[in-house]
Structure formats: structure tokens, C-alpha cells
FIVOKOL-604782 format. One record per residue (C-alpha): residue in three letters; x, y, z. Coordinates in steps of 0.02 Angstrom, whole numbers, plus 50000, padded with zeros to 5 digits. Each point is the difference from the previous one (the first is absolute). Layout:
// FIVOKOL-604782
R   resn      c1      c2      c3
R    ALA       X       Y       Z
...
//
This chain:
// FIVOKOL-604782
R   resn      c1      c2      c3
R    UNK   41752   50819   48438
R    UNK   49866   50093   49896
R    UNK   49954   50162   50048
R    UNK   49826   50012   49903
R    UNK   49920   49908   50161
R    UNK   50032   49979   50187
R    UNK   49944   49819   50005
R    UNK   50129   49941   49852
R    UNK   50145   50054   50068
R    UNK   50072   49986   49827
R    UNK   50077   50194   49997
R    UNK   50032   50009   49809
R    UNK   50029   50190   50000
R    UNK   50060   50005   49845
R    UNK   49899   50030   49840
R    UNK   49951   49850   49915
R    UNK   50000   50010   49764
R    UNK   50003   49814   49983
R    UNK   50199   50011   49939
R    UNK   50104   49886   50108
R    UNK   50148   50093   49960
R    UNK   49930   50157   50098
R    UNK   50087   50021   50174
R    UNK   49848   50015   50128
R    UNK   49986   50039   50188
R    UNK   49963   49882   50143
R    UNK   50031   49990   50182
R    UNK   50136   49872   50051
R    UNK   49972   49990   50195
R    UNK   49926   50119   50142
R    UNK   50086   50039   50169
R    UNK   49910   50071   50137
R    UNK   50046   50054   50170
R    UNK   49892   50021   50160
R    UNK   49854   50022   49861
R    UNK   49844   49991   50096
R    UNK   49979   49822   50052
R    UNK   50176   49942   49945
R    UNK   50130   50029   50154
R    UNK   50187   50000   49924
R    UNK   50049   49977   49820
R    UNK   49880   49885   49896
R    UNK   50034   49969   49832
R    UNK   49870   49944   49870
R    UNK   50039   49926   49846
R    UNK   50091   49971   49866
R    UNK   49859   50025   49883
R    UNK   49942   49901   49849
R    UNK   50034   50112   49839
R    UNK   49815   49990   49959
R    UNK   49882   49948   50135
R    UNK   50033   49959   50201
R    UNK   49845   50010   50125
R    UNK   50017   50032   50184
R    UNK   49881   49883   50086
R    UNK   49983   49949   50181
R    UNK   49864   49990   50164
R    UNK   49915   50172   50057
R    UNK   50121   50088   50123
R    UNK   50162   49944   49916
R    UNK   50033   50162   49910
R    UNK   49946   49976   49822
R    UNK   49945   50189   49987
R    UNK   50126   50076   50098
R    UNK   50105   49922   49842
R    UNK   49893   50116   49895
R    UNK   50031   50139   50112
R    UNK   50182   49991   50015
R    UNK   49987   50045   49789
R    UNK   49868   50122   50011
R    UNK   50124   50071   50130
R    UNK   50175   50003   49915
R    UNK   49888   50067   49840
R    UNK   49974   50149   50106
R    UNK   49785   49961   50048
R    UNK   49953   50125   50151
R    UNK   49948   49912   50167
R    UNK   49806   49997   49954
R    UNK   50039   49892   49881
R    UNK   50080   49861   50110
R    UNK   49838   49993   50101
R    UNK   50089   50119   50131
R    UNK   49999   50191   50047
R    UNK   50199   50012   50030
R    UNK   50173   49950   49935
R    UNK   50039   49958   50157
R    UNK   49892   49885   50018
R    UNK   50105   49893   49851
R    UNK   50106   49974   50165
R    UNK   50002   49819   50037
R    UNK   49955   49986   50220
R    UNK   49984   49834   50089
R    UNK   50064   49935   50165
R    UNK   50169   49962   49955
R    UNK   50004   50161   49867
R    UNK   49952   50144   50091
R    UNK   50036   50196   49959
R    UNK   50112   49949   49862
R    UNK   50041   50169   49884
R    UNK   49968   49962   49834
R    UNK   49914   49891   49858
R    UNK   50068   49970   49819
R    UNK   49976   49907   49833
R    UNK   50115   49984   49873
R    UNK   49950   49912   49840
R    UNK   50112   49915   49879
R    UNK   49987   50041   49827
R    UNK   50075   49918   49825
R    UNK   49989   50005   49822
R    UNK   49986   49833   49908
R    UNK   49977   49957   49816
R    UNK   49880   49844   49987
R    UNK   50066   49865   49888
R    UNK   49887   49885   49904
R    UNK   50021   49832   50096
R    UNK   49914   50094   50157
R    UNK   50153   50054   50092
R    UNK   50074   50186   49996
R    UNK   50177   50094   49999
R    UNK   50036   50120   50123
R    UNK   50062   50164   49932
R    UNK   50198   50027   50093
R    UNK   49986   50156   50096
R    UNK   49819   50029   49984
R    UNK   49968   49961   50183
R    UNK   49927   50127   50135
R    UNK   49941   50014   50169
R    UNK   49856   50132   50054
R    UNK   49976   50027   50189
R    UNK   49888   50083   50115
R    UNK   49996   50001   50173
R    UNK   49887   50088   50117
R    UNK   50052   50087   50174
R    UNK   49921   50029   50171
R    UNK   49961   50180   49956
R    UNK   49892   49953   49848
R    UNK   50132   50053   49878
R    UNK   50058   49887   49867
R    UNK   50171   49999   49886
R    UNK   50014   49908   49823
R    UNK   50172   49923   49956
R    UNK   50069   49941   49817
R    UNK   50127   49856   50043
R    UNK   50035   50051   50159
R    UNK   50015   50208   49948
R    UNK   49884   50088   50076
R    UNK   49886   50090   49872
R    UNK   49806   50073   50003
R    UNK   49833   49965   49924
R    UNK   50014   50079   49838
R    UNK   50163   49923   49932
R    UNK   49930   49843   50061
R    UNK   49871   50043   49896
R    UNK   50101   50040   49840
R    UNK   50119   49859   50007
R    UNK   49858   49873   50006
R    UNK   49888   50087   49878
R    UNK   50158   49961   49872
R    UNK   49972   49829   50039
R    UNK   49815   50004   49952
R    UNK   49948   50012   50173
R    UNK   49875   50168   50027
R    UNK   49993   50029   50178
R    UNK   49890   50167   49951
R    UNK   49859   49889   49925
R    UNK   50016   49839   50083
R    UNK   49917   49846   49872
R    UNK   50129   49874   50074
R    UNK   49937   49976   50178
R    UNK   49811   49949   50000
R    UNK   49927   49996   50169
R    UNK   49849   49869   50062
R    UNK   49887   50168   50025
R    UNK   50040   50064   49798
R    UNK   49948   49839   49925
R    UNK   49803   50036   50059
R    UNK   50033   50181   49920
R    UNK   50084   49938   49856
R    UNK   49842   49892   49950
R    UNK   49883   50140   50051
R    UNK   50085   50128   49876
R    UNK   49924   50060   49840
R    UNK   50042   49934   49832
R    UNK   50064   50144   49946
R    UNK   50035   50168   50066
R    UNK   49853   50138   49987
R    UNK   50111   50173   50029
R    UNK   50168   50064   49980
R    UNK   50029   49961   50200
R    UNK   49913   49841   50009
R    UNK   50083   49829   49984
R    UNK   49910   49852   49927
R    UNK   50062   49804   49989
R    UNK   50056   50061   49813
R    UNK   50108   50134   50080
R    UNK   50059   49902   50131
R    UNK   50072   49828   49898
R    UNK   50085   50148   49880
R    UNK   50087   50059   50142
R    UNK   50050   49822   50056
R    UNK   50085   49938   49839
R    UNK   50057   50197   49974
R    UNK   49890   50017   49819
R    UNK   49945   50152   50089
R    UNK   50149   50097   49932
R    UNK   49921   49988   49833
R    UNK   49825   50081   50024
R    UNK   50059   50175   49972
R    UNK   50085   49934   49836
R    UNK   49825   49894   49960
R    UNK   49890   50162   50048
R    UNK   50129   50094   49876
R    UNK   49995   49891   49855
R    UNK   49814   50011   50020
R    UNK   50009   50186   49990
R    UNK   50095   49991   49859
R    UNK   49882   49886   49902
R    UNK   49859   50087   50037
R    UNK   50066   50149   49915
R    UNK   50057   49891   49862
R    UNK   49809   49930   49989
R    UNK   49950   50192   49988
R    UNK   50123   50015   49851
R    UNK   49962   49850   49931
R    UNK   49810   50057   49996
R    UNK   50034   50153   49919
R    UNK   50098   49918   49867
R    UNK   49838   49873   49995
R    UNK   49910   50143   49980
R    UNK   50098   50089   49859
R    UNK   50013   49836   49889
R    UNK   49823   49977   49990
R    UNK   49991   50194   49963
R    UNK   50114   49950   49869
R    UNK   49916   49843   49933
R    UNK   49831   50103   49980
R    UNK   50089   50130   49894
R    UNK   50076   49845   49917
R    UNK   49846   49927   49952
R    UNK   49899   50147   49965
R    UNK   50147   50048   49873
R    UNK   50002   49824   49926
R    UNK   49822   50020   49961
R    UNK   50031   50189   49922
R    UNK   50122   49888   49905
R    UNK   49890   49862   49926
R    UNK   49863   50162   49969
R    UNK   50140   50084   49899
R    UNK   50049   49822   49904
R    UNK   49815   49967   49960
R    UNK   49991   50204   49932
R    UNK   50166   49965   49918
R    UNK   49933   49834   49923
R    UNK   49833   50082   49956
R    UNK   50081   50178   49906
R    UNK   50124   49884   49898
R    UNK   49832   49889   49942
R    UNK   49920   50176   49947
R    UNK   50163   50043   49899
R    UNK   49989   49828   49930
R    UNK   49805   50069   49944
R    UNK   50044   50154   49965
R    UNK   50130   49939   49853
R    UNK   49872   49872   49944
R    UNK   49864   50140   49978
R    UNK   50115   50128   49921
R    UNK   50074   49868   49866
R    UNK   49807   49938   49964
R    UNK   49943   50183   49990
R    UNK   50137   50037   49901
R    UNK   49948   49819   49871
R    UNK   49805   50099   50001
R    UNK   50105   50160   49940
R    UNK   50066   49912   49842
R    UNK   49844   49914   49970
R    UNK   49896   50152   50008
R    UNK   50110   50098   49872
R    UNK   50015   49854   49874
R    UNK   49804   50022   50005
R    UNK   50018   50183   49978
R    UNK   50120   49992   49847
R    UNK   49865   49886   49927
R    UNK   49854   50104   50018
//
């Protein structure tokens, strides 16, 4: 019986990864007793592993089904369309002044094999109970101990079931709100349809480590740019000292053509030399 939806009573508490060798949460069967319209013990179920809807005429007690969970999963009155826990109190004709009102739900932990079917897990089995008395005080019990709200709340939260931030029951009245929400949260304290999915299939547990990774490469952007920055510092030097370098080539090339000259004039001035004192010894 899932517990993302009060119409599919297909409770799959348990977080889902795709593996099917992951053990996973799901409701086996529901008892209740006295619980609003049902006088004496009424069982409901077994469940399907994956998908079971309650369906039946108007009257017949369809959402007092839905009630009985929002109950045991420890919802206030309000929220059962009532302004007591009393009131939880089955009365008719033939059940009148009767003391109490309880649930107990059935919980086990299967393994679902490949050909459709699933293996229970020995000794995974449980059984949380409420049950509500005349003086609008209630008592929670783990298989039959009697226990309170909070480790209630603990044991099933180890069993991917967060009764503090409730994504697995879905109520007729959230669906409307659900499709009115934004796409995407505008403040640190406002929820959008983004924030909301994250916190159904629990990827919400990775925003701080997204938002830090993000702070992290922005500051490695920043060095980055500097860096950026100091390379094409570096290639401008480069280039301005390659071009010192060809103007220092080009002088080099030019100075060893003037020696080159230079030698040539000195050995022809020194061929005029001769010539001019072989004319001199003549004369």
C-alpha cells in the first residue's frame, strides 16, 4: 500500500533507487478498532506490494480508511475532518459509550525479485498502534509496547518514512495546491514544485552539497580569471620581446654586413695605397 497518495493505497514507504536487491517498506495489513464508522475489529488488507485501491459506494467508509493512517501516523483531530480525538470513537445503536479507538498497522520489509514477486525479510516485521480515549488523550504502541510520538517517529524515519515532513500521504485537498505551486522556490522559506519533488525522492539532502560545490567553483572561476589574466600579461611581454628579438637579429644581421664592408674598403684602400706609391717611386 503506497504511501505517496491516499487514493492508491499502495503504502511503499520505503525509498525507491531502482535496485531490486534494496529491502523497501510497505504496509502488509491494517487493523482498526471502533475507528469511527467501523464498530469492533475490521481488518483491511493484505496489501499488494505495489499498488491496491480502496473503492466502494459513498457512506461505506472509504475515507475513514484514510483516516485511520493519518491517525496511527500521529495527524491531530483537524485533520480527520473533526475537532476531537474522541470523536475517533466509533457510536451507533448497538456500540454506545465504548472507551477507546485504535489502529495498528502492519509493517514488513520485502526485497522485490525480478519475475514480479518479493521476499520477505525474517524478522523485519512490526506493528504501530494508536488508539484514542474518551478523555481526548491518545497512546502510541510498538508491537504491543507502549511507546510515544517521537520514537515512533525515529524508528520509522530509519525505514525511510519522515513523519516530520510528510511526502508519503497526499491528501484530495494537496493535489489542487500541488498544481497551483510555483516552479521553483523564490526565498529561502518558500517551497516551489522543484523543492517539493526533491523532498519526495530525498535529492534534497544534496542541495547544501550542490550550493557548496558551486561556491567552490566560483572561487575557482575567480582564480582561474586571474591566471587568464596573468597569461595574457605574459604573452604580451612574450611578443613584445620576440619582436625586440627579430629588431636585435635584423641589427645583428645588418652590423656583420658593415664588417663585411668595412674589410672590403680597408683591403681596396689599402690596393689604392700600393698603387699610389708605385706612381710616386716613378715620378
Amino acid at each position: 500500500m503506497e504511501a505517496s497518495t491516499t487514493t492508491e493505497s499502495d503504502l511503499d514507504c520505503g525509498a525507491r533507487d531502482g535496485t531490486a536487491a534494496r529491502p523497501r517498506l510497505f504496509i502488509r495489513e491494517m487493523v482498526m478498532r471502533n475507528f469511527k464508522s467501523y464498530a469492533g475489529e475490521q481488518r483491511v488488507g493484505p496489501f499488494h506490494k505495489s499498488f491496491t485501491a480502496v473503492v466502494g459506494p459513498n457512506g461505506s467508509g472509504k475515507s475513514n480508511v484514510i483516516d485511520a493512517m493519518l491517525f496511527v501516523f500521529g495527524k491531530r483531530a483537524k485533520q480527520m475532518r473533526l475537532n476531537k480525538v474522541s470523536e475517533l470513537i466509533h457510536n451507533s445503536t448497538n456500540h454506545q459509550n465504548l472507551d477507546s479507538a485504535g489502529v495498528s498497522v502492519h509493517f514488513q520489509e520485502i526485497i522485490e525479485l525480478d519475475d514480479g514477486t518479493y521476499k520477505a525479510i525474517p524478522g523485519s516485521d512490526f506493528v504501530i498502534t494508536r488508539v484514542a480515549f474518551r478523555d481526548n488523550s491518545s497512546k502510541y504502541y510498538i508491537n504491543g509496547r507502549a511507546s510515544n510520538f517521537t520514537e515512533l517517529t525515529k524508528k520509522l524515519k530509519g525505514k525511510g518514512v519522515d513523519l516530520d515532513n510528510n511526502r508519503f500521504l497526499i491528501l484530495q485537498g494537496e493535489v489542487e495546491q500541488i498544481s497551483l505551486m510555483k516552479p521553483k522556490a523564490q526565498g529561502p522559506h518558500d517551497e516551489g514544485f522543484l523543492e517539493y519533488l526533491e523532498d519526495i525522492i530525498g535529492t534534497n539532502q544534496y542541495v547544501e552539497r550542490i550550493e557548496d560545490a558551486y561556491k567552490q567553483l566560483e572561487s575557482l572561476n575567480e582564480k582561474r580569471s586571474g591566471v587568464v589574466q596573468m597569461v595574457k600579461l605574459a604573452e604580451k611581454e612574450r611578443d613584445s620581446l620576440e619582436e625586440l628579438d627579430g629588431d636585435l637579429r635584423s641589427c645583428k644581421d645588418q652590423f656583420k654586413e658593415f664588417e663585411r664592408q668595412d674589410v672590403k674598403y680597408r683591403e681596396d684602400l689599402k690596393h689604392h695605397k700600393q698603387k699610389i706609391t708605385k706612381l710616386e717611386e716613378k715620378l
